[in-house]
N, C-alpha and C positions, 0 to 999 in steps of 0.2 A: 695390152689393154685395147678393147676398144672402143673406138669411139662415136659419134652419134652419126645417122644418117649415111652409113657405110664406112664411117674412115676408118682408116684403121693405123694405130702410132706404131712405129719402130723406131728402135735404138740400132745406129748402125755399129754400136762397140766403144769401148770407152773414151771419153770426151770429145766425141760426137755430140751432135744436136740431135735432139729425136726430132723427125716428121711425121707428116701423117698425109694419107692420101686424100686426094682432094683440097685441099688448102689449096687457095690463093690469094697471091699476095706478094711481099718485098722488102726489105730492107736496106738503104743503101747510106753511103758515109763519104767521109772525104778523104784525101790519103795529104792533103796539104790541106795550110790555113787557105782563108779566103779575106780579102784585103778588101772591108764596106765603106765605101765615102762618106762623109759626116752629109746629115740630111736626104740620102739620097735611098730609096727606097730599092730594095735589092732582092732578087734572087738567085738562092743558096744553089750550086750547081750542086751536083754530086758524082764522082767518077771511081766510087767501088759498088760493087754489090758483093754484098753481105748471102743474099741470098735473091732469087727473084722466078715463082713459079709459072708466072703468066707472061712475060717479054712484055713486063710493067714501064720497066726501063733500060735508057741507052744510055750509056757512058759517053757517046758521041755528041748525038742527034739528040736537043730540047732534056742535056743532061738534068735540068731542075725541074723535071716533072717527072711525078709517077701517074701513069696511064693506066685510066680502066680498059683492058679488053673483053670482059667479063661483067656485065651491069650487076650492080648490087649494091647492098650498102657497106659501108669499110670505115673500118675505125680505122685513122688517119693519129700517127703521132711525127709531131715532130719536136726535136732539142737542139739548140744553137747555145753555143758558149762562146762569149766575147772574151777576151782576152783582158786584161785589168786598166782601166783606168776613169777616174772618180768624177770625168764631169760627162752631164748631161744624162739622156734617157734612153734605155734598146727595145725596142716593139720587136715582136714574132707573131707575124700572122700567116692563115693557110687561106690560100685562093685557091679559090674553083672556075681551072675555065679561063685563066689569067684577069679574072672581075674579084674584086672586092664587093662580093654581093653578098645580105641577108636571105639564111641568113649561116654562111659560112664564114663571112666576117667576125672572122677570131681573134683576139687581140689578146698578146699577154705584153704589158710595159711594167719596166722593173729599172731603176731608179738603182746606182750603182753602189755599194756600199765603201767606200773608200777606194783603194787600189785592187780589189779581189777582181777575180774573172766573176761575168754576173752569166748564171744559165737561164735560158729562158724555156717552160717547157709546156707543149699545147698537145690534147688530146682531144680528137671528136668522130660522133659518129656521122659519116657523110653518103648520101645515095649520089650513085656515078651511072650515067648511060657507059654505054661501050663506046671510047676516047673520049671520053670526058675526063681531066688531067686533074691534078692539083699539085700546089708549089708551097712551100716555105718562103715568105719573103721576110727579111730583115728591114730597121731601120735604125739608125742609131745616130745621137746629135750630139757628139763628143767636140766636136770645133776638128776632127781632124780624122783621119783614116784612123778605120782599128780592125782586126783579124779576126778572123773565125778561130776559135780551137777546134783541129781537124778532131782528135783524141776526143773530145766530149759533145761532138756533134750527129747527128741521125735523123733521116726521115723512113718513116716507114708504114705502109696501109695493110689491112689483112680484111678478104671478105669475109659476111659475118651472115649476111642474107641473100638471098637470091635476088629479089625482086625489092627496084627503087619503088 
């Protein structure tokens, strides 16, 4: 098939992912939990990539950012799954820039349901210059440390438009 603006999808053979040329963009994950201090506002490293078109990200260098090389606007998602335990409240928000500024000031807070892992899940559309970054930070106010779940965690951006 193909698709708009030149791209064109292939399927590299069974249970492969299909691509398409032209995409940019990235996916990246955790291969371990990540241990957040109570009150302490945090960001989510990440040292897999999933996939990454553009050298969005480094597994090394500033691992909890995905960097635009490429200005545009990019739908930005990110999922964080705390591990279980019933007191207090976990915030996910995405900064741009390492500022909590309006208006990418994203906020999803979710209030734990007894012992269950709580996911928290944020989706938006964001215009980026070229290195202009954005991060997943956590916060959580349990009275005491609590873990990422590496298994249900992801950040990931894909451009969507050319021009901020």
């Amino acid at each position: 098939d193909s698709g708009t603006a030149g791209q064109v999808w292939t399927n590299a053979g069974s249970g492969s992912v299909p691509t398409w040329s032209g995409h940019i963009g990235a996916h990246v994950s955790r291969s371990t939990g990540q241990s957040i201090t109570t009150g302490t506002r945090t960001a989510i490293t990440w040292d897999t990539e999933q996939w990454d078109t553009d050298t969005i990200h480094d597994n090394v260098t500033n691992s909890s950012r995905l960097t635009a090389k490429t200005a545009g606007k990019y739908v930005v998602t990110a999922r964080v799954t705390f591990l279980g335990n019933a007191t207090g409240v976990r915030d996910l928000e995405i900064y741009k820039n390492g500022a909590d500024v309006t208006p990418v000031n994203i906020k999803y807070r979710r209030t734990p349901n007894g012992v269950n892992a709580v996911q928290l899940l944020l989706v938006d559309e964001i215009s980026l210059a070229i290195n202009d970054y954005v991060e997943a930070m956590v916060t959580q106010d349990s009275g005491g440390a609590l873990s990422i779940d590496e298994s249900y965690s992801m950040f990931a951006m894909h451009r969507i438009l050319g021009s901020t």
